[in-house]
N, C-alpha and C positions, 0 to 999 in steps of 0.2 A: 428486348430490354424490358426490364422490370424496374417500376420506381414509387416509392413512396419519400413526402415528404416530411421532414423532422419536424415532431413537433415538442423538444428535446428543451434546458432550459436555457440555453442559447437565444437569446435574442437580438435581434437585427433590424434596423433600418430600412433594410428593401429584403428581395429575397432568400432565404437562407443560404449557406455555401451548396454549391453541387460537389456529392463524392459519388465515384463511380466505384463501384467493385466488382474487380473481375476475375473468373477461376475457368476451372475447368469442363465442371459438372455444368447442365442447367439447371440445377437447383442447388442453391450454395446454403450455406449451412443458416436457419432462420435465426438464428439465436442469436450471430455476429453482427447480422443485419439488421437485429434489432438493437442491438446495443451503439452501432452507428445511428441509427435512427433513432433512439434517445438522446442522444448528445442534440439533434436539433439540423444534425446536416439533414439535407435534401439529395436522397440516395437511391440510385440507378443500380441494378447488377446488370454487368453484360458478359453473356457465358464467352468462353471462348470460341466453341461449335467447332469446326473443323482447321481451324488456326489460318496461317498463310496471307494470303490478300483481302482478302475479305474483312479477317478481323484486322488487319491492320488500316484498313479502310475507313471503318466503325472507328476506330481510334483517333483517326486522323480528323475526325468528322464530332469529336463530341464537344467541341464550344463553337459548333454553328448557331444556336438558338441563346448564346449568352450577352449579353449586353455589352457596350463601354465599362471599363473599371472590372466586372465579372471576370471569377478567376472559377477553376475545379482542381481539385485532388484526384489520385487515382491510389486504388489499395489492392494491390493481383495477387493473386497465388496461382503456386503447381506453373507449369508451360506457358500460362499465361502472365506471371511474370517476369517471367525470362521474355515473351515476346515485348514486353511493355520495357523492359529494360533494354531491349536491342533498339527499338523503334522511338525510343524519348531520347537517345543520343543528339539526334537534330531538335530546334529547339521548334518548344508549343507553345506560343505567346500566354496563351492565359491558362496553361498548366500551373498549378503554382508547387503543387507536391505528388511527389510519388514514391509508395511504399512497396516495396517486395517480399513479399515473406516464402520464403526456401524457394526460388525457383529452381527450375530444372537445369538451366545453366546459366552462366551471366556473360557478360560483353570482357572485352579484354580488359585482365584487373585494373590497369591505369587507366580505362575508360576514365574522363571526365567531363558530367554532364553542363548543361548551359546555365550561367550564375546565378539566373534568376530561379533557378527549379532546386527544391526542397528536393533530397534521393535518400532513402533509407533503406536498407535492406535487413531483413531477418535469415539467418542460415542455422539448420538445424545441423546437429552437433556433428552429423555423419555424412555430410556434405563434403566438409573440406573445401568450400572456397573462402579466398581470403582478399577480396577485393579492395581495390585503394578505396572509393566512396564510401562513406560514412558506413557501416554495418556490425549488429551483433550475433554471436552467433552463440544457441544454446545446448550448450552441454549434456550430452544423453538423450534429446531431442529428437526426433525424426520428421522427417516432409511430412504434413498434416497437423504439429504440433497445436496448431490455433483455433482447428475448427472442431466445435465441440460436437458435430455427428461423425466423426471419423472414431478409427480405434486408437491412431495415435495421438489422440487430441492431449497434450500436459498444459495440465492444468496451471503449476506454477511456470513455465516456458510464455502460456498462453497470456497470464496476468502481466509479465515483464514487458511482455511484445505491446502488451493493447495500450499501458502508459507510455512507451514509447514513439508508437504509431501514430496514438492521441496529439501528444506534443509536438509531434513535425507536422501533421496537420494542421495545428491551431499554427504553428511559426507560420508554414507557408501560406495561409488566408490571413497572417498578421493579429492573432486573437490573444497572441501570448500579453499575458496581465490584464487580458479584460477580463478574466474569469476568476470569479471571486469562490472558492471553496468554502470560507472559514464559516459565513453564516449557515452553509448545511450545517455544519458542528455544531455552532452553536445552537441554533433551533432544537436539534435532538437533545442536546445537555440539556437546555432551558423545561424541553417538556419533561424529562428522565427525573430532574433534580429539585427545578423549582415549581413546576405546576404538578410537579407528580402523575403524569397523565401518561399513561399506556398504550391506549389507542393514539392521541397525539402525537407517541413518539414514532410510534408503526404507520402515522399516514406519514412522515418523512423517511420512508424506508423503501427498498427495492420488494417484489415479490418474493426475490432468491435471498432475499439479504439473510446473515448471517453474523452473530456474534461467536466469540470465543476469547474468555477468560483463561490466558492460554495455561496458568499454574494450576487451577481447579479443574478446565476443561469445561466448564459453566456456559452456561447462554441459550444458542438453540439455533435453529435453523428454519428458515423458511419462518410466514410472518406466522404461522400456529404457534410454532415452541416458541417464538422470541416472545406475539402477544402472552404467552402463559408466564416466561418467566419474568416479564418487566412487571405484570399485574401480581403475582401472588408471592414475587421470590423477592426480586432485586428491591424495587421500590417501596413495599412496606417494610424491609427487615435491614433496610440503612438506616443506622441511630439517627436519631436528631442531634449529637455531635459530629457526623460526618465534614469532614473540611476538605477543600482541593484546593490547593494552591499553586496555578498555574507558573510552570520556571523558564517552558521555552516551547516553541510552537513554530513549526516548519510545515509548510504549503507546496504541496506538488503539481504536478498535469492533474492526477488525479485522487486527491489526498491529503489531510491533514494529519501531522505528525505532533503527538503533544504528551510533553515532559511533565510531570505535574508530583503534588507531593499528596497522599489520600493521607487524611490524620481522621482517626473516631477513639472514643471509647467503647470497649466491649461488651455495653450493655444490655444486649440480645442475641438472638443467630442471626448469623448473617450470611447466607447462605454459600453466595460469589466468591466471597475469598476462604472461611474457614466452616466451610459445609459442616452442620453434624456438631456444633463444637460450642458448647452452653455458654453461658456469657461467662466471662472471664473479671471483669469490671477491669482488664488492663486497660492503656493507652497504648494505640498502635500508631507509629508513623514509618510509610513506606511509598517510595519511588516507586511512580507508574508509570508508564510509557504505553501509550493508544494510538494505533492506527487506523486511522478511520480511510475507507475508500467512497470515494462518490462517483457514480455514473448517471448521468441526464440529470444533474442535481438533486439525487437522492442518495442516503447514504447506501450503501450496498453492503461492506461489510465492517467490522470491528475486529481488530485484534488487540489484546491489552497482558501487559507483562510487565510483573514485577515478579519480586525477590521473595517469595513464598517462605524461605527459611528464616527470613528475618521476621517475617510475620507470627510465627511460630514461637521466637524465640523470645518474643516482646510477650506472648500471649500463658509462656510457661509450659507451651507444648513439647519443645525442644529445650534441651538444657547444653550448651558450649561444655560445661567440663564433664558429662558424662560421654568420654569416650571409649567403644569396642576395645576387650582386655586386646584381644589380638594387634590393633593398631596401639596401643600403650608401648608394649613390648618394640616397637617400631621404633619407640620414642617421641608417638605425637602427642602433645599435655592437652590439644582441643579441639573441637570442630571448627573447622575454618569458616563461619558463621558469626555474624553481627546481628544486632536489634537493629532497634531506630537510630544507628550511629550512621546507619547506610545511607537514609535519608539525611539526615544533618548537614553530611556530607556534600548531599547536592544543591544544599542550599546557600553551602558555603565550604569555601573545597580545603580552608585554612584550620575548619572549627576539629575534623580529626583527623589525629596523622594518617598517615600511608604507610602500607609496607608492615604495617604490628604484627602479622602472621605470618612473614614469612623472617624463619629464627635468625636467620646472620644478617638481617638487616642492617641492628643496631651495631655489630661486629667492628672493630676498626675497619675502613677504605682498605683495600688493597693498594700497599706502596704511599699510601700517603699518613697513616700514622693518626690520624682525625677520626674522633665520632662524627658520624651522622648528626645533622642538627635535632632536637627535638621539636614535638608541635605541640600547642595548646592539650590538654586532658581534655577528654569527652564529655560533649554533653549530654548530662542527665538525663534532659527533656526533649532531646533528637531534634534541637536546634528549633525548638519553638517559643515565643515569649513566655517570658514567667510570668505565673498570676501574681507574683508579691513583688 
C-alpha cells in the first residue's frame, strides 16, 4: 500500500479522514490521487495484486490502526470493485462509505448493504447493470471512464462521477455543510473586479484551471493563458461602468452556481464578450450565468454563458427586422432575438410579456373564445433605475 497525506483545504480537529483506493493496476492513475489528496483526505491506494483471499484479507484489516469515533471510505475500480462490493455486504463498523466505479460485476441487484454504510456505484453506459443500491450510470461511457491515463478516460462522464463520489464521501464522514465553496468565489471576484489583480486571482486557481466564456470562446487554459488574458484582456478593457448584480446563487459538492445581471456602457473593447468590436457608446444589460468548479479549495474551472444575440442587438450589431429574403417568404417578419428586454426579464418576470414571438400567441384560446391577458410594455432601460 501506498499513502500520502491530504493536505487538501479541509480541515480537522484530529486526523484527517482515511480514503483508501483501490484498482487493479499497481499503479493507479496519479492525477485522481492527486485530486483525493487535495480535498485533504489522507489517502492509501491498495492494488488489487492477484484478488481472492489475500485481498479480501487487506480489506478486512484496514481500520485496525483507527481510533474510537475513526471512520474510512473506500473508492475501487475495475474487479476490484466488484470484489469490494461482494465483500462489504457483511457489515465494517467503521466503513462509513463505499464507491464503485464500473466494476466488473456486482452482488445480486436487490443486494442491500448495512444502514450505517454510504454505497455508490458508477456503471459505464455498456455495462448494463441496473442494481437496487443507489447507482449512475453514463451514457456512451466505457470501464475506465474516470481514470485519466486510460484511453477510455471521458472526460465529462469523469467530472459527473468525481461530484458525486465527492458528496457521498463528505455524507458518509458526516462533512456535508461544513464545507463552505462560496468564499473561493468570492476571493477570485474580489481579486478580478475590485483589486484588479491578476497574479492574485491565479494564486486562487488550480495549475489546470481553466476559463471559458462559452459565447466568445475567451479565457485560456492552464495558469500561462489565463495569467495573460486576466492581465492584458479581461481586466483592463472592463469600462469603469461595468455592474453585476447578483439574482441567485446555488452551492454544490463542488461548485458555485451564479445567476447575475452584467450591465456597462460600450465605451472601449472589451474583448470577453464583443472581441474586435470598437466602442459603441451603447448600454448593454445581459443575463450571465457562471459556473465556477472548486477542487482542494481552489477554483479549477469557469464556465460562463449568456445570450450573445442579445448583446449584439443592444450594441447595433444585429438588427431584429433585417431578416433573409428567403425566411421573409416563409412569412417570418423577425429574428427571434431580444436586447436588454432578456435581462429585465430576470429581474422581474412581470416587467415583459412572454410568448411575443411566437405569432398565435395573442390568437383567441382554443374553445374558449378569450384573448390572452396582456403584460406591461417593455422596458426601455432593460429594467434598471432611471437616472430622472
Amino acid at each position: 500500500m501506498t499513502s500520502q497525506t491530504g493536505t487538501g483545504f479541509l480541515k480537522f480537529n484530529s486526523l484527517p479522514p482515511r480514503l483508501h483506493l483501490t484498482a487493479d493496476d499497481d499503479d493507479f492513475d496519479p492525477t485522481l490521487l492527486a485530486h483525493f489528496h487535495s480535498e485533504g483526505y489522507d489517502v492509501t491506494y491498495l492494488p488489487l495484486g492477484a484478488g481472492g483471499k489475500p485481498y479480501r484479507n487487506e480489506l478486512a484489516h484496514l481500520a485496525d490502526d483507527l481510533e474510537l469515533g475513526e471512520s474510512y471510505a473506500i473508492v475501487a475500480f475495475g474487479h476490484a470493485a466488484a470484489e469490494c462490493l461482494d465483500f462489504h455486504i457483511k457489515p465494517q463498523p467503521k466503513l462509513a462509505a463505499l464507491v464503485a466505479y464500473y466494476p466488473s460485476s456486482i452482488p445480486n441487484p436487490k443486494t442491500k448493504y448495512p444502514p450505517h454504510l454510504e454505497v455508490l456505484c458508477h456503471i459505464a453506459g455498456t455495462q448494463g447493470f441496473a442494481p437496487a443500491f443507489p447507482s449512475f450510470t453514463y451514457r456512451g461511457a466505457e470501464p475506465g471512464f474516470a481514470e485519466h491515463d486510460l484511453e477510455t478516460f471521458d472526460k465529462v462522464a469523469a467530472g459527473l462521477a468525481w461530484s458525486r463520489t465527492l458528496g457521498l464521501v463528505r455524507k458518509g464522514f458526516k462533512l456535508v455543510g461544513e464545507i463552505d465553496l462560496v468564499p473561493v468565489r468570492e476571493r477570485h471576484t474580489a481579486s478580478v473586479y475590485a483589486r484588479r489583480d491578476a497574479e492574485g486571482a491565479l494564486s486562487g486557481m488550480t495549475e489546470d484551471a481553466y476559463v471559458n466564456n462559452v459565447a466568445t470562446m475567451t479565457g485560456g487554459i492552464g495558469q500561462r493563458e489565463l495569467l495573460s488574458f486576466y492581465r492584458d484582456y479581461f481586466i483592463p478593457q472592463n469600462p469603469p461602468s461595468l455592474n453585476m448584480k447578483l439574482v441567485s446563487r446555488t452551492a454544490g459538492v463542488d461548485r458555485v452556481v451564479d445567476e447575475f445581471i452584467v450591465s456597462f456602457k460600450h465605451t472601449q473593447v472589451v474583448d470577453w464578450i464583443l472581441p474586435g468590436v470598437q466602442p459603441t457608446n451603447k448600454q448593454v444589460h445581459v443575463a450571465v450565468v457562471s459556473i465556477v468548479c472548486v477542487r482542494g479549495g481552489k477554483l479549477c474551472h469557469e464556465h460562463v454563458y449568456w445570450d450573445q444575440a442579445s448583446v449584439l442587438v443592444q450594441v447595433g450589431l444585429l438588427d431584429p427586422k433585417l431578416v433573409p429574403e428567403s425566411f421573409k417568404k416563409q412569412g417570418l417578419k423577425r429574428l427571434p432575438v431580444y436586447g436588454s428586454e432578456t435581462a429585465s426579464k430576470i429581474l422581474d418576470e412581470e416587467i415583459q410579456p412572454s410568448n411575443a414571438l411566437i405569432a398565435s400567441w395573442n390568437d383567441k384560446a382554443s374553445g374558449k373564445g378569450k384573448q390572452l391577458p396582456n403584460r406591461p410594455k417593455p422596458a426601455a432601460n432593460g429594467g434598471q433605475a432611471s437616472d430622472t
